[in-house]
C-alpha positions as CSV (number, residue, x, y, z in Angstrom):
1,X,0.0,0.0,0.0
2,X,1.2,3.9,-0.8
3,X,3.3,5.5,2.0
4,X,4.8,2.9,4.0
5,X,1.0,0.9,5.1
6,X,0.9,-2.4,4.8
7,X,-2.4,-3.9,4.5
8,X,-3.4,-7.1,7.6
9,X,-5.7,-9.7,7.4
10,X,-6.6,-12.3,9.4
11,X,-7.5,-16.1,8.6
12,X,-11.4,-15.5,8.8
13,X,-10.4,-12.7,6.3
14,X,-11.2,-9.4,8.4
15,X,-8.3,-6.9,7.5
16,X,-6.9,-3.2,8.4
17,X,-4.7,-1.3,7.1
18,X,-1.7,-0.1,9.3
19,X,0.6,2.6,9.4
20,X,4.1,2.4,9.5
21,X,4.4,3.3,13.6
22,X,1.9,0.7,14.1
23,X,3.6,-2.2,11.9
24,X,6.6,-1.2,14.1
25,X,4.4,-1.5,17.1
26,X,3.4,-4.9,16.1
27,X,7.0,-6.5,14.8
28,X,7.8,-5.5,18.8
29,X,4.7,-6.8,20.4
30,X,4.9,-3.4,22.1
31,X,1.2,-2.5,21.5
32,X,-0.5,0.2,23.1
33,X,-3.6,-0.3,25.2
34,X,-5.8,1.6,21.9
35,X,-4.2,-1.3,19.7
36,X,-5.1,-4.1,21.4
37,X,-8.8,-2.9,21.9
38,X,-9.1,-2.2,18.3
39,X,-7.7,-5.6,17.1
40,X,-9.9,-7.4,19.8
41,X,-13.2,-5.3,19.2
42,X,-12.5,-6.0,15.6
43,X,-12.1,-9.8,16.0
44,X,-8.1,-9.5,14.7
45,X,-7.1,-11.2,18.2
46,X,-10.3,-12.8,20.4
47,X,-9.6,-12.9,23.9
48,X,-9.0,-16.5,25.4
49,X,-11.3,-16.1,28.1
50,X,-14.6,-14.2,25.1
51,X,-15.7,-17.9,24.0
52,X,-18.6,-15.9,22.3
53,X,-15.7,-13.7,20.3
54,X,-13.7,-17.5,19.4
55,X,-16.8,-18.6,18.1
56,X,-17.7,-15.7,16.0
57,X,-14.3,-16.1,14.7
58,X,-14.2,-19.5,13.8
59,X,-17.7,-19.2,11.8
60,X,-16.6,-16.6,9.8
61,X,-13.1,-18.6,9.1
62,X,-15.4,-21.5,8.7
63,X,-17.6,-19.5,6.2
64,X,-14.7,-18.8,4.1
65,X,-13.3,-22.3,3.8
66,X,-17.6,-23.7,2.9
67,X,-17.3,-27.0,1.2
68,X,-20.8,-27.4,-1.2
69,X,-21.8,-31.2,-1.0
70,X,-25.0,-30.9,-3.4
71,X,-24.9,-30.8,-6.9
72,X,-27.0,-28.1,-8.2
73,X,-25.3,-26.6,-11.3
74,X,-24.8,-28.7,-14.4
75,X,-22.6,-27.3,-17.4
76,X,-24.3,-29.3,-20.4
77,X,-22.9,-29.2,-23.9
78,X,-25.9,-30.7,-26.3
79,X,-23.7,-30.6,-29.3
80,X,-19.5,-29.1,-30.1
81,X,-21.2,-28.2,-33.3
82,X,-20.4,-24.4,-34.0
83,X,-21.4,-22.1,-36.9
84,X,-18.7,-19.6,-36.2
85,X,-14.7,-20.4,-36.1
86,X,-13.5,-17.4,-33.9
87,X,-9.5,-17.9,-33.9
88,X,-9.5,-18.0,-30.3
89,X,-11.8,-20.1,-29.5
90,X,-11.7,-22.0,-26.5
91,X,-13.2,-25.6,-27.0
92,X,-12.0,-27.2,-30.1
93,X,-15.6,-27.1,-31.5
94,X,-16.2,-28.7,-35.0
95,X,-18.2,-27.1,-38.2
96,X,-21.9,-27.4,-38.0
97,X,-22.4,-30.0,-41.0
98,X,-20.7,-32.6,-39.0
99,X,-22.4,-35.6,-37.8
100,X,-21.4,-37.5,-34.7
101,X,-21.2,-34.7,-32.1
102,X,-24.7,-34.2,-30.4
103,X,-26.2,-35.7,-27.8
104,X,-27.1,-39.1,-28.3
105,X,-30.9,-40.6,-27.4
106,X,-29.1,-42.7,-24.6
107,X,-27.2,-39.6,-23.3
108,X,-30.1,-37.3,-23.5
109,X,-32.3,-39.8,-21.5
110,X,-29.5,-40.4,-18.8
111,X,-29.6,-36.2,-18.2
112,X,-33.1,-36.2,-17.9
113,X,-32.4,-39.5,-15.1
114,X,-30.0,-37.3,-13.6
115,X,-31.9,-34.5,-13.1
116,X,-34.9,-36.8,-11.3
117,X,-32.6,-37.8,-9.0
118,X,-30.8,-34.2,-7.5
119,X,-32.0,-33.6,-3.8
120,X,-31.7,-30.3,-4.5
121,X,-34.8,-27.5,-4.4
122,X,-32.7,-25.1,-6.2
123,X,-31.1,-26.0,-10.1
124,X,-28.9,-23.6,-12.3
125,X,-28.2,-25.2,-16.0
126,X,-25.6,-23.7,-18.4
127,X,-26.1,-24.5,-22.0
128,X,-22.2,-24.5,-23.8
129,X,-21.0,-25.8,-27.2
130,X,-20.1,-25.5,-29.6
131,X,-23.2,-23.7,-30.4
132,X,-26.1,-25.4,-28.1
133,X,-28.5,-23.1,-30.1
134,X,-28.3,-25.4,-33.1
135,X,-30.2,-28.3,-30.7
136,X,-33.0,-26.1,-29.3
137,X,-35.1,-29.6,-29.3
138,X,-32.4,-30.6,-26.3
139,X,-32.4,-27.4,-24.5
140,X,-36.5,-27.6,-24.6
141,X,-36.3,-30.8,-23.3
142,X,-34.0,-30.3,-20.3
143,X,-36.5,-27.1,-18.9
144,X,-39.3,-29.2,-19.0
145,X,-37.9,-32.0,-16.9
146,X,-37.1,-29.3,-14.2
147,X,-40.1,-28.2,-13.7
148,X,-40.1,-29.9,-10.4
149,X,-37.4,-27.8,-8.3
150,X,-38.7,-24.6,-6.2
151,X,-36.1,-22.6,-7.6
152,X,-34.8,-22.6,-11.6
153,X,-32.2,-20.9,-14.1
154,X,-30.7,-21.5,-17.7
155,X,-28.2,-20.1,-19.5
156,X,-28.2,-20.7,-22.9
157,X,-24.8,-19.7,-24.3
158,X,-24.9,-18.5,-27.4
159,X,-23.5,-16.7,-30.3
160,X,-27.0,-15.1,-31.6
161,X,-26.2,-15.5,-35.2
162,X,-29.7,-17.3,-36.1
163,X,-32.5,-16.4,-33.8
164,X,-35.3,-19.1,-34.6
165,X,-39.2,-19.1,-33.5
166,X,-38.2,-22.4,-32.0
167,X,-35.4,-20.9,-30.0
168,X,-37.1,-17.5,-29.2
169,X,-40.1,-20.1,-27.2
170,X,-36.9,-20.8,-24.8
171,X,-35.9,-17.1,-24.7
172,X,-39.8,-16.4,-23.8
173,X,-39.2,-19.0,-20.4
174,X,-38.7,-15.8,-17.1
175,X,-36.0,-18.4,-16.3
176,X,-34.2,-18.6,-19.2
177,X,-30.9,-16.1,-19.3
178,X,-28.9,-15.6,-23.0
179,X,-24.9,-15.3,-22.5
180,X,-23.3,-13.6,-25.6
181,X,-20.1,-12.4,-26.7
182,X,-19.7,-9.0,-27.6
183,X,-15.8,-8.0,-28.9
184,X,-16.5,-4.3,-29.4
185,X,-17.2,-2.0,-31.9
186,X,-18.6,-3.8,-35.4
187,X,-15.4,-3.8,-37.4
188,X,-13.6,-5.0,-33.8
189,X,-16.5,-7.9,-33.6
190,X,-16.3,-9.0,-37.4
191,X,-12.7,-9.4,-37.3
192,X,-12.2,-11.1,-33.6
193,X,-15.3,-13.7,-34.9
194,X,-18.0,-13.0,-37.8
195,X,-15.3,-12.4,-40.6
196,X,-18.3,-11.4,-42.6
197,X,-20.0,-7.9,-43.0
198,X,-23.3,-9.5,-43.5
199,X,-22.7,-12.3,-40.0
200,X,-21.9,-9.0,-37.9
201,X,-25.1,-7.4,-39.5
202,X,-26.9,-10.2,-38.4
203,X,-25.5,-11.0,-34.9
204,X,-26.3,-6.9,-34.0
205,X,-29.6,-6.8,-35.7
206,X,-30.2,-10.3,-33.4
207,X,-29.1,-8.7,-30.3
208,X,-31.3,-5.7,-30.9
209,X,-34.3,-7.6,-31.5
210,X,-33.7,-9.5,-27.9
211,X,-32.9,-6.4,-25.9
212,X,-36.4,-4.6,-27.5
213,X,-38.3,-7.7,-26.9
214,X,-36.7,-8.9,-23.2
215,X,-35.3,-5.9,-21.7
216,X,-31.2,-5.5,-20.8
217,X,-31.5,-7.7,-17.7
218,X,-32.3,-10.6,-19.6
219,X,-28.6,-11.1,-21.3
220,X,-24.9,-10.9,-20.4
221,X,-21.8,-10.1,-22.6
222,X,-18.1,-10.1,-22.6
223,X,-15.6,-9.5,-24.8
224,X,-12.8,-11.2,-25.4
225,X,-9.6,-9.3,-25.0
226,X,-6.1,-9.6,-27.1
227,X,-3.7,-7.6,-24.5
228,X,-1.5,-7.3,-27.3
229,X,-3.7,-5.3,-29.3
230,X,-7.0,-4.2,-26.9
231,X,-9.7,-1.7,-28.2
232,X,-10.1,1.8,-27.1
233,X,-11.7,1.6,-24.0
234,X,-14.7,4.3,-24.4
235,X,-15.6,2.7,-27.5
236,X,-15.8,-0.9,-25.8
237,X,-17.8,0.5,-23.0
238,X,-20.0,2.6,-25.3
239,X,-20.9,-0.8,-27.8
240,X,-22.2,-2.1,-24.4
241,X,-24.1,0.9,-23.4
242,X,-25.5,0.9,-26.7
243,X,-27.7,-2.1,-26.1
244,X,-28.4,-0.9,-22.5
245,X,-25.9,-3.8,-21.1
246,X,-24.6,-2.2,-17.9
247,X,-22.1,-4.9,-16.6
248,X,-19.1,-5.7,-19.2
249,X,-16.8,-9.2,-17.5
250,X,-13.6,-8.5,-19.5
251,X,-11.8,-11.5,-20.3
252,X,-8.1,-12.1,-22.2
253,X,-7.9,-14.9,-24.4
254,X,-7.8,-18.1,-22.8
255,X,-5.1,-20.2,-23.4
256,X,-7.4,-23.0,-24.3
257,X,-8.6,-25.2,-27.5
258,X,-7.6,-23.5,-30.5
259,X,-6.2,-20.3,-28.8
260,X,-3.7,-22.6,-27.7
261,X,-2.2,-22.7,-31.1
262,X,-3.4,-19.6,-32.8
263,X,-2.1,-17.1,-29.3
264,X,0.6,-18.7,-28.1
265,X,1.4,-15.6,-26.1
266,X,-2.1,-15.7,-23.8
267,X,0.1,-18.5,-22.3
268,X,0.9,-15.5,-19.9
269,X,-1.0,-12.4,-18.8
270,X,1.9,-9.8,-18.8
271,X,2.0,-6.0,-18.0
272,X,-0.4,-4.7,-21.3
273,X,-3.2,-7.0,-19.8
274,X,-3.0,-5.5,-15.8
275,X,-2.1,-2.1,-17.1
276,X,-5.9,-2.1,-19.6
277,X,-7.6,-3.5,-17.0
278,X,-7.0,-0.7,-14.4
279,X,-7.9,1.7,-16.7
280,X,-10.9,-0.3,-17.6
281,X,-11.8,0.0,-14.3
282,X,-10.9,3.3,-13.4
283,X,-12.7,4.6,-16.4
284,X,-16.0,2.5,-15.9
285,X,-15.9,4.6,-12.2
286,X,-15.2,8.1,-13.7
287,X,-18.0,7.3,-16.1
288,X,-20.2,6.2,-13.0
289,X,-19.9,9.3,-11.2
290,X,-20.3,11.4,-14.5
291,X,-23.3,9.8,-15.5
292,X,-25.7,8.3,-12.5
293,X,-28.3,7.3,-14.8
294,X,-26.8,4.0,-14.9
295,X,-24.3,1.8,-12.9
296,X,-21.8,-0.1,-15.3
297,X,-19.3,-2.5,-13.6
298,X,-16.5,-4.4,-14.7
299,X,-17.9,-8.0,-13.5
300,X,-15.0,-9.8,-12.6
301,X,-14.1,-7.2,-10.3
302,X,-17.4,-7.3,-8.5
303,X,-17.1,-10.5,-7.6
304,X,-13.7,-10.1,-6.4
305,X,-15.2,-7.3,-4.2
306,X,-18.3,-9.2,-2.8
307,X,-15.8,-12.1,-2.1
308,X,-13.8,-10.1,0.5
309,X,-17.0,-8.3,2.2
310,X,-19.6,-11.6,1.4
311,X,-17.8,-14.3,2.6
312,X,-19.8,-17.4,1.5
313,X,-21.8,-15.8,-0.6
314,X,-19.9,-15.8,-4.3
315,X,-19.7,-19.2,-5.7
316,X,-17.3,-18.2,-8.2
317,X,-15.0,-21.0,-9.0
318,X,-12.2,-19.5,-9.7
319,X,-12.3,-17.8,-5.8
320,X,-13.2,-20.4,-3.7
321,X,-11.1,-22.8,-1.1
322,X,-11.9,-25.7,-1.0
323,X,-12.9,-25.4,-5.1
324,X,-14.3,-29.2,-4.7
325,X,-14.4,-31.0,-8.6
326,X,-17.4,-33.3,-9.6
327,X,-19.0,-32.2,-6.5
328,X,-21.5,-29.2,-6.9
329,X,-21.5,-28.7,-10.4
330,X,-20.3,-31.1,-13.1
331,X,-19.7,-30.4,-17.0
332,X,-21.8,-32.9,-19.1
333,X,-20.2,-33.3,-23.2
334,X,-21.9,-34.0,-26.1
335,X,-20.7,-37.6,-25.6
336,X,-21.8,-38.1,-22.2
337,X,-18.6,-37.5,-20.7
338,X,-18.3,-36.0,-17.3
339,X,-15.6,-33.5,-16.7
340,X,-15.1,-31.6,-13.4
341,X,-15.0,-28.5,-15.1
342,X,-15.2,-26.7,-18.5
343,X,-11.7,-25.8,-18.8
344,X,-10.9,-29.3,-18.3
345,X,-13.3,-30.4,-20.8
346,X,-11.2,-28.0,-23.2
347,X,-8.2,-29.3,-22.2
348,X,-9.3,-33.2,-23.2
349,X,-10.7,-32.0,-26.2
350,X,-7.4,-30.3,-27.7
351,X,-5.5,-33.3,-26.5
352,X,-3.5,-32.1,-24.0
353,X,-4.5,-34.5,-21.1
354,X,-8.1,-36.5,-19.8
355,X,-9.3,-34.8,-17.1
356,X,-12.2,-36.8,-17.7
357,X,-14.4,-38.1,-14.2
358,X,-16.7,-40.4,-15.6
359,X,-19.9,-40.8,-17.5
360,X,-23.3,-39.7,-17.4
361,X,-24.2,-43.3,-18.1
362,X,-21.4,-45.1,-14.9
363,X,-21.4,-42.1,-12.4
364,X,-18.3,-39.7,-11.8
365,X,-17.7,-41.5,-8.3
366,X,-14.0,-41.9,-9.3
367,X,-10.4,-42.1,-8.2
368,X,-9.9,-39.4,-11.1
369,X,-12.0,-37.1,-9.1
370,X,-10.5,-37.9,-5.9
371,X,-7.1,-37.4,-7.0
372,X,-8.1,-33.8,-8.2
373,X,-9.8,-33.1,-5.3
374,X,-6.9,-34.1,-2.6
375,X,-4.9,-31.0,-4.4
376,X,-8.4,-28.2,-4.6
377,X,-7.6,-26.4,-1.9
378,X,-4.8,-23.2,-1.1
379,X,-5.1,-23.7,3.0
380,X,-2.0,-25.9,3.4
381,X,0.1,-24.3,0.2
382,X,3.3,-22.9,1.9
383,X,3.0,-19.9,-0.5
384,X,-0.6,-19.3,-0.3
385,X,-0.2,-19.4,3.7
386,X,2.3,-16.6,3.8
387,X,-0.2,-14.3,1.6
388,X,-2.4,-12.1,2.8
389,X,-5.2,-12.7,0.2
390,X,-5.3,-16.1,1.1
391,X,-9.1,-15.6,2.7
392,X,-10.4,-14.6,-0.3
393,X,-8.3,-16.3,-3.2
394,X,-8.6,-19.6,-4.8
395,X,-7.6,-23.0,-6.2
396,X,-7.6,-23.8,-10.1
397,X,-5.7,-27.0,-10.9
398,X,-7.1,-27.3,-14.6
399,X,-5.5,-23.8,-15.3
400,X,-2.1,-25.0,-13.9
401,X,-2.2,-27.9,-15.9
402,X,-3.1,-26.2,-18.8
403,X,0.0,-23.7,-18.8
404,X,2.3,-25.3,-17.4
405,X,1.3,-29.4,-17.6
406,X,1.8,-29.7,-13.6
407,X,0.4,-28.5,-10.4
408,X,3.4,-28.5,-7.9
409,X,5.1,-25.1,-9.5
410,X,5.4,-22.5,-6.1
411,X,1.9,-20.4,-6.1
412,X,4.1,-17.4,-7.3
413,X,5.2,-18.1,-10.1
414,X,2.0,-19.3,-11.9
415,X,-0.3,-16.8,-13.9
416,X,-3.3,-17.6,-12.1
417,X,-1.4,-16.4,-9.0
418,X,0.3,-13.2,-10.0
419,X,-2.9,-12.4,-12.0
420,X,-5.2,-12.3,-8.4
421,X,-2.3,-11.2,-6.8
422,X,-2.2,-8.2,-9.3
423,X,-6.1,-8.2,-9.0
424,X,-6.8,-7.9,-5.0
425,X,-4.1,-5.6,-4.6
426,X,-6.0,-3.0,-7.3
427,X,-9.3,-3.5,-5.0
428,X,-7.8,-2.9,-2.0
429,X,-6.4,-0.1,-3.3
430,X,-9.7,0.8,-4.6
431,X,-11.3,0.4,-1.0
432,X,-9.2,2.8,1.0
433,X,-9.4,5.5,-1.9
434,X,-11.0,8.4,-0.4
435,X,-12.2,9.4,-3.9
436,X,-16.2,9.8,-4.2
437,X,-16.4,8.5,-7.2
438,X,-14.5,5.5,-5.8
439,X,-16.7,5.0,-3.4
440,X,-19.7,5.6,-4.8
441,X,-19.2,2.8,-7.5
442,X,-17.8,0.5,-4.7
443,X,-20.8,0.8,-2.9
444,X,-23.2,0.3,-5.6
445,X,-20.8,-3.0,-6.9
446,X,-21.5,-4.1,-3.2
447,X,-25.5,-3.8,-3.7
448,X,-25.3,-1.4,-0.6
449,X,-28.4,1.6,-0.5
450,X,-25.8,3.9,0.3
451,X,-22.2,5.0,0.2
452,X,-20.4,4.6,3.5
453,X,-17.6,6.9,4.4
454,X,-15.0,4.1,4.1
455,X,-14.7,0.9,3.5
456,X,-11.9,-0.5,5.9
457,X,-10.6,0.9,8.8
458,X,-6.9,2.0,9.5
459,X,-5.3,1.4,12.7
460,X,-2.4,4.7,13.3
C-alpha cells in the first residue's frame, strides 16, 4: 500500500490497514492499550477467556473455507457443433455440417435421469458448445424435466447468429438467461469472430431484436480481450451501453482449444493485460460518477469485491477454497462424458490430457475425481499461507495444468497467482481510496443503499 502501510488480514479474512508506527508496534509486540482494543473489538485477536468472540471467529473462518456437498449446477454441452470459427476459440468445437457430435438418445435420457434424482430444491443449467442453439429440441427438453425444483435458471450460451421461433419459445421462459459475446465495436466484432459484414449485421440486428423484446436484464456479454492489441476503452464501453448492457466481464484470451495454437502468447497475462484492466476499471468509475443514470461495472471485479465483504456468498469457481471438482456442479459433453470442469473439458478435447471423471451413463464417483480433489484447496500451500489474500483467493488446478502441464510449481510463479495477486491488490487499493467516485461505485458493486464513508478501517 502507498506510503509505508501495509495492508493485515486475518484467517477469517477481516483486514486493516496499518501505518508504519503501528507495523513497528506490532513486529515489537509493544502494542498500546488503543491497539489491542481495536484488534480485539474488531475480531483480529479474540480474547482466550470471550468464548462468544472465538466462536464468532471461527464461523466466519469457517464461512470462508464452505465446502458445497449438493450438486446443483450442471454445465451441459448438447452438441460441439459451432457455426462460427472465432480464432481464439476455446473448445475445439467442429463445423456445423458434422455428424457424430450431439447428444445421443441414450445420453439425453441419462440427463433427464440425472436431473430426477438431485435432492436439491434449487437447479442452475448452463447450455455451452459449440453452439447449443443449433439443438433447441435438447435445451427444450431439459427445462421441461425441471419443472419440479422450487427454484430454476438457464443459460443458454450463445453466439446469436440465427435467432429461430423455436429458440425465441426458450428465450420467452422468465427463467431462461442468454450469455453472448460482444468484442467491441462492429469492425472490432467482425474481425475477432464474424469475418463477414453480412454475419456481424446479423449478430447486432439479433441482439437488438432481444434487448427490445426482453429488456437489458435478460442477457450478459463479454468480450474477449487480445492484450496485445485491446480496443479503445470508451468505445468498448459505449458498444455495451448501446444495447443498454450495464455490466461488461472482460476476459483475455484463454489459453485453451484452438487459442492454444493460434495465441501462443495468452500462455501468460503480462503487463499490457494488468495495465488495460485498471484503466478499464478506473474509467468504468469516472464514467459512473459522470453519469448516475446507470451503474456499469467491470464483472469480474465485482465478484472479487463481494468475495472479501460476502464471505460465503460468491460461488465463483475460480475464488473459492476448498474449489471441490465433480462435487456441486459437473460439466456434461456431447458424448456423455463427465468433466469436473469446462476448462478441463477443453483441455481433453485439444489433446493435452483426460481430465475426464466419468460418465453420465457409470457415475463420476472416481479415483480421477478424488485425485483432483486431494490438491483443490490453497489452505496448506506454503505460498498461499504466507499471503495475505489467502481468505479470499482460490484453487484452479485445470489452469495450472493447462500452462504449465503440472500443479506443484510455487503459487508465485504461476499466472493464475500473479494475475489475483495483481487483482486484490488493485481492490484494495480501490477500498481505501477516499475518492467519491471510488466509493460511490464501490458501494453500488457491493448492492449497498448507500455510500459509506470508508470501507476499511486504518489502525495509526
Amino acid at each position: 500500500m502507498k506510503d509505508g502501510q501495509a495492508l493485515c488480514v486475518n484467517n477469517a479474512g477481516g483486514f486493516f490497514l496499518a501505518s508504519p508506527e503501528c507495523l513497528e508496534r506490532l513486529n515489537a509486540d509493544h502494542l498500546k492499550e488503543s491497539d489491542r482494543s481495536f484488534l480485539q473489538t474488531r475480531g483480529h485477536i479474540p480474547d482466550s477467556r470471550d468464548r462468544l468472540g472465538q466462536a464468532a471467529f471461527a464461523f466466519a473462518k469457517a464461512q470462508r473455507l464452505l465446502r458445497p456437498s449438493q450438486l446443483d449446477y450442471l454445465i451441459l454441452v448438447p452438441t460441439l457443433r459451432c457455426n462460427l470459427s472465432c480464432s481464439y476459440c476455446q473448445v475445439s468445437r467442429v463445423s456445423e455440417n458434422q455428424s457424430g457430435f450431439d447428444w445421443s438418445e441414450e445420453t439425453l435420457s441419462a440427463v433427464l435421469e440425472l436431473l430426477d434424482t438431485l435432492e436439491t430444491r434449487h437447479i442452475k443449467i448452463e447450455f455451452q458448445g459449440g453452439e447449443p442453439t443449433l439443438r433447441p429440441d435438447l435445451i427444450g427438453r431439459v427445462i421441461e424435466k425441471c419443472a419440479r425444483f422450487e427454484r430454476r435458471e438457464f443459460v443458454i450460451c450463445s453466439n446469436l447468429q440465427n435467432v429461430t421461433d423455436e429458440l425465441l419459445a426458450l428465450f420467452d421462459h422468465p427463467e431462461v438467461f442468454i450469455s453472448t459475446s460482444l468484442d467491441g465495436d462492429p469492425a472490432t466484432h467482425e474481425h475477432n469472430r464474424t469475418e463477414r459484414s453480412d454475419a456481424t449485421n446479423q449478430f447486432l440486428a439479433n441482439l437488438s431484436m432481444i434487448v427490445r423484446r426482453y429488456g437489458p436484464t435478460k442477457i450478459s456479454a463479454l468480450p474477449t480481450i487480445n492484450p496485445t492489441s485491446p480496443p479503445d476503452i470508451d468505445d468498448l464501453i459505449d458498444s455495451y451501453t448501446r444495447f443498454g448492457l450495464e455490466s461488461i466481464f472482460l476476459r483475455p484470451i484463454n489459453y485453451q482449444g484452438f487459442a492454444r495454437k493460434r495465441h501462443k502468447d495468452a500462455r501468460e497475462q503480462g503487463r499490457e493485460w494488468r495495465e488495460f484492466y485498471e484503466r478499464f476499471v478506473r474509467r468504468v468509475i469516472q464514467r459512473n460518477w459522470e453519469d448516475r443514470s446507470r451503474v456499469l461495472e467491470e464483472t469480474y471485479f465485482s465478484i472479487t469485491l463481494r468475495r472479501i465483504f460476502y464471505p460465503g456468498r460468491e460461488r465463483h469457481v475460480d475464488l473459492r477454497s476448498p474449489n471441490p471438482m465433480g462435487i456441486d456442479y459437473i460439466v456434461v459433453d456431447h458424448d456423455g462424458t463427465i468433466y469436473p470442469t469446462d476448462e478441463a473439458r477443453m483441455l481433453s478435447r485439444s489433446g493435452v490430457i483426460d481430465l475426464s471423471i466419468g460418465t453420465i451413463e457409470s457415475g463420476w464417483d472416481s479415483e480421477a475425481r478424488d485425485l483432483l480433489n486431494r490438491y483443490a484447496s490453497n489452505e496448506h500451500d506454503p505460498a498461499c499461507r504466507q499471503c495475505a489474500f489467502q481468505p479470499y483467493c482460490g484453487r484452479d488446478l485445470v489452469d495450472d495444468i493447462a500452462r504449465y502441464g503440472r500443479i506443484d510449481l510455487p503459487r508465485y510463479e504461476t499466472e493464475f497467482c500473479r494475475r489475483h495477486m495483481h487483482l486484490f491488490g488493485f481492490v484494495f487499493e480501490m477500498i481505501y481510496d477516499q475518492d467519491p467516485a471510488v466509493r460511490y461505485s464501490l458501494a453500488r458493486w457491493l448492492r449497498l443503499p448507500a455510500t459509506p464513508t470508508s470501507f476499511g478501517e486504518v489502525l495509526a
